[in-house]
N, CA and C atoms as an extended XYZ file, in Angstrom:
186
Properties=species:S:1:pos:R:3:atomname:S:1:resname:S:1:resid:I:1 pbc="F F F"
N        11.176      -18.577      -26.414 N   UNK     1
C        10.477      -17.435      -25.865 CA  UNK     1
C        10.055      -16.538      -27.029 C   UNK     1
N         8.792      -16.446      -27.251 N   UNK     2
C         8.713      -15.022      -28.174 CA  UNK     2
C         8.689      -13.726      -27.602 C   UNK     2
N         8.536      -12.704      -28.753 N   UNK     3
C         8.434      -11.557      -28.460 CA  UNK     3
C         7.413      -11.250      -27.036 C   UNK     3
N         6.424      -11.500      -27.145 N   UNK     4
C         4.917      -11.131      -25.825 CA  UNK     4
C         5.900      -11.955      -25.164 C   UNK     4
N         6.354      -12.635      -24.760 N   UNK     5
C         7.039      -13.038      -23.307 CA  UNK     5
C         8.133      -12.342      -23.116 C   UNK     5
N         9.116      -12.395      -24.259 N   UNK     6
C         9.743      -11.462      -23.503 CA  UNK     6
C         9.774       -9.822      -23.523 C   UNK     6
N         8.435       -9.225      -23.675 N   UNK     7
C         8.230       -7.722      -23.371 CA  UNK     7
C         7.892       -8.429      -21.980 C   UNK     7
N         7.355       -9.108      -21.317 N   UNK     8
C         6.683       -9.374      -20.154 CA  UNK     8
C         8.174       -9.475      -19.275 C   UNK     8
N         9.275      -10.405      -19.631 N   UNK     9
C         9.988      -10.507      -18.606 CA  UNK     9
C        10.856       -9.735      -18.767 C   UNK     9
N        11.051       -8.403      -19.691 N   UNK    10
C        11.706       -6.857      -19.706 CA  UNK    10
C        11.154       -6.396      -18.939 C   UNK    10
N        10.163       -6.241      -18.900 N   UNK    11
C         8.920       -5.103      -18.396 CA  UNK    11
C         9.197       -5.393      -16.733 C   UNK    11
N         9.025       -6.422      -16.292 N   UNK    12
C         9.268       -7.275      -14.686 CA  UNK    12
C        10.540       -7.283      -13.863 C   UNK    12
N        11.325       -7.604      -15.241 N   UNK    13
C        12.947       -7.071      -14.780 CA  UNK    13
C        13.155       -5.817      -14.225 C   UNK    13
N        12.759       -5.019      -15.209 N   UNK    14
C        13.084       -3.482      -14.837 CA  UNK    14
C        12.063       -2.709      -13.649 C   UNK    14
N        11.326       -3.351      -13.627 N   UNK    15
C        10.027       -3.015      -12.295 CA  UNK    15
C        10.887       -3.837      -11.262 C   UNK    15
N        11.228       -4.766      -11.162 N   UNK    16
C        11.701       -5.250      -10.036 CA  UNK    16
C        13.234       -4.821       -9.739 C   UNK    16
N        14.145       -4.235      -10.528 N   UNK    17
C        15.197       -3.630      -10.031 CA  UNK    17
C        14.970       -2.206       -9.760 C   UNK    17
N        14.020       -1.615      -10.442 N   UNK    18
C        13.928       -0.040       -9.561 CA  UNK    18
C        12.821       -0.657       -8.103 C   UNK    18
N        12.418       -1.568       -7.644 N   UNK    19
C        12.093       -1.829       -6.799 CA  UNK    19
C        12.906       -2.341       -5.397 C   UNK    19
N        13.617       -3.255       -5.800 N   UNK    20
C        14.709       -3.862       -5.015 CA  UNK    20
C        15.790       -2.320       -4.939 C   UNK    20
N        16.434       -1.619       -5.747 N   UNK    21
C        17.284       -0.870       -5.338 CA  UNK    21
C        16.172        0.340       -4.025 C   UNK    21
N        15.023        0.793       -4.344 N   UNK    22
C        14.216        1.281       -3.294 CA  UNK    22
C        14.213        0.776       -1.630 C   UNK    22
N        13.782       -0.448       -1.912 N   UNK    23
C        14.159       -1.344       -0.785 CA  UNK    23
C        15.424       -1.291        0.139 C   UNK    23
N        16.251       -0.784       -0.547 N   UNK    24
C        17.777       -1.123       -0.385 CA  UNK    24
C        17.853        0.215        0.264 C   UNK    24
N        17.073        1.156        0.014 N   UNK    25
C        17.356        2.825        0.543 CA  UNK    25
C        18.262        3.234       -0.372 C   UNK    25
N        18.312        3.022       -1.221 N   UNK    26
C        18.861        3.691       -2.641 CA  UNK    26
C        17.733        4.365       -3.607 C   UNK    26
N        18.284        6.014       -3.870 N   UNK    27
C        17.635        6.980       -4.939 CA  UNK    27
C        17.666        6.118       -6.091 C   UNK    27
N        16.251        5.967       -6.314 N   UNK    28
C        16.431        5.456       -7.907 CA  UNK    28
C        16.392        5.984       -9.043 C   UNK    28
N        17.350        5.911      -10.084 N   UNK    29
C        17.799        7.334      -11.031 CA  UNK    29
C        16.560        7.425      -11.752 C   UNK    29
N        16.833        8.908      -12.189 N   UNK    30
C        16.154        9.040      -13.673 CA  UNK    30
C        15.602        8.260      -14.622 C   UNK    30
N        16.690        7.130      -14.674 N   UNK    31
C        17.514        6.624      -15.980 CA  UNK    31
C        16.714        5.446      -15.764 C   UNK    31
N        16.558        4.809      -14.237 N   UNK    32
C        16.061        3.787      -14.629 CA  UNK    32
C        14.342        3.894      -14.325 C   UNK    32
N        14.296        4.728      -13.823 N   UNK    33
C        12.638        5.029      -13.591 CA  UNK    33
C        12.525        5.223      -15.418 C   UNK    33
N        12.600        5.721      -15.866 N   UNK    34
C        12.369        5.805      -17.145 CA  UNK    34
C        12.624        4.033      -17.944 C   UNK    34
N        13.581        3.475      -18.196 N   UNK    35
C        13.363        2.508      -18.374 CA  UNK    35
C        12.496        1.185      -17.625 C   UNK    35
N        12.543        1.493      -16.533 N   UNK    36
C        10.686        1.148      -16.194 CA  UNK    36
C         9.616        1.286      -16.877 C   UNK    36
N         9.083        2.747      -17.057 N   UNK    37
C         8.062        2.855      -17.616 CA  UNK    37
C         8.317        2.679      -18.847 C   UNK    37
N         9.253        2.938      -19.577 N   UNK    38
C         9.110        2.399      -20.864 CA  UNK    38
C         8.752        1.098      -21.285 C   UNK    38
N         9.825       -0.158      -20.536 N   UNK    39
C         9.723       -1.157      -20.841 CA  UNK    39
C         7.540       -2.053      -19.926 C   UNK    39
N         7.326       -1.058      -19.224 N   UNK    40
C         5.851       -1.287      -19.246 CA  UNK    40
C         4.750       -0.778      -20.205 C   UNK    40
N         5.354        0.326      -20.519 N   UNK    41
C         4.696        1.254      -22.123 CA  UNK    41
C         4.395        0.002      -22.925 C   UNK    41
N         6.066       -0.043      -23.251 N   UNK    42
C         5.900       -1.203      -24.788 CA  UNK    42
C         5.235       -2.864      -24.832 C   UNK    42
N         5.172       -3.236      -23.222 N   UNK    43
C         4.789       -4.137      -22.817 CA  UNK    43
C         3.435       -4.037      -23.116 C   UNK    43
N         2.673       -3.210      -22.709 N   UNK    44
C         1.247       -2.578      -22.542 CA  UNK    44
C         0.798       -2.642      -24.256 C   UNK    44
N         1.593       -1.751      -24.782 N   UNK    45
C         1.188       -1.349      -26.271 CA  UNK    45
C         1.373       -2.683      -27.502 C   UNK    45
N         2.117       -3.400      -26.472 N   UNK    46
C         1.877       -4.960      -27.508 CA  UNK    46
C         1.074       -5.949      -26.944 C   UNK    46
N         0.063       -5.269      -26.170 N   UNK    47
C        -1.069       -6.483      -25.266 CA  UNK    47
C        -0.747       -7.479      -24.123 C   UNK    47
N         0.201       -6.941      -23.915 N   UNK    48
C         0.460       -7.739      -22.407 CA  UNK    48
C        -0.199       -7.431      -21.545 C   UNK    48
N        -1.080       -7.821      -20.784 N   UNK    49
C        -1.517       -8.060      -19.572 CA  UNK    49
C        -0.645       -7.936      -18.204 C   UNK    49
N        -1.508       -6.795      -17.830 N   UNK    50
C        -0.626       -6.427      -16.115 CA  UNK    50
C        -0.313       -7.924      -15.412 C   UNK    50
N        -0.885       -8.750      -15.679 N   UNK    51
C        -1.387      -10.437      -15.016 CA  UNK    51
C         0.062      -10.651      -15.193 C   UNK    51
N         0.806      -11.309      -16.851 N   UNK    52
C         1.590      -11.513      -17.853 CA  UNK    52
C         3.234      -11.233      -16.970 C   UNK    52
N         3.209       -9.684      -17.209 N   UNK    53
C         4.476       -9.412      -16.215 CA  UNK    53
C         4.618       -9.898      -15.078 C   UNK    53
N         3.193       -9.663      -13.976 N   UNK    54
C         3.311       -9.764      -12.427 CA  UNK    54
C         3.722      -11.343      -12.453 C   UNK    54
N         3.657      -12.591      -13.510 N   UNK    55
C         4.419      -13.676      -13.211 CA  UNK    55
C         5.813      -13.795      -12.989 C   UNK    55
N         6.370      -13.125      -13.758 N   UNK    56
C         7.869      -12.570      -13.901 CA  UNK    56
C         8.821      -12.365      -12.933 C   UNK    56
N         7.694      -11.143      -11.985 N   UNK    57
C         8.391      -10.965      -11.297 CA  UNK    57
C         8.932      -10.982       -9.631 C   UNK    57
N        10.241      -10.712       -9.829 N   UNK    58
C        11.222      -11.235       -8.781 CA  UNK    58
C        10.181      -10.565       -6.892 C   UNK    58
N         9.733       -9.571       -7.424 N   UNK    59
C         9.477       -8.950       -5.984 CA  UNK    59
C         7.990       -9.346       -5.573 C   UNK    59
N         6.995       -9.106       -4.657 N   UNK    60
C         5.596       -8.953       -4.364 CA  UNK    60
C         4.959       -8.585       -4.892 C   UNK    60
N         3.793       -8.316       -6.297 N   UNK    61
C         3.351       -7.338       -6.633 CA  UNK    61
C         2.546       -6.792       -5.613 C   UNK    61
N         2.569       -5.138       -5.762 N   UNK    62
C         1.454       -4.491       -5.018 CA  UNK    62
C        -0.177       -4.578       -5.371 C   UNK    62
């Protein structure tokens, strides 16, 4: 796996667990809403493609 894949399956991970805990009717913290967007920031800022992650991940994309 290199680096561009795995910002993609960070980036998907963390989108799909502040997603699934939502689902669940659970407040989703601070802490990880922020590591969301981060790990899509850095995803973004090293040329990943919105496409790239949405393979990744575990939930539906919207």
């Amino acid at each position: 796996m290199d680096h561009h894949e795995h910002l993609a399956r960070q980036a998907a991970g963390a989108v799909d667990d502040a997603i699934e805990a939502h689902e669940r009717g659970e407040k989703v913290s601070p802490v990880d809403a922020a590591i969301a967007q981060a790990s899509l920031r850095a995803a973004r800022e090293a040329g990943v493609h919105p496409h790239e992650v949405n393979q990744y991940r575990r939930t539906e994309p919207a």
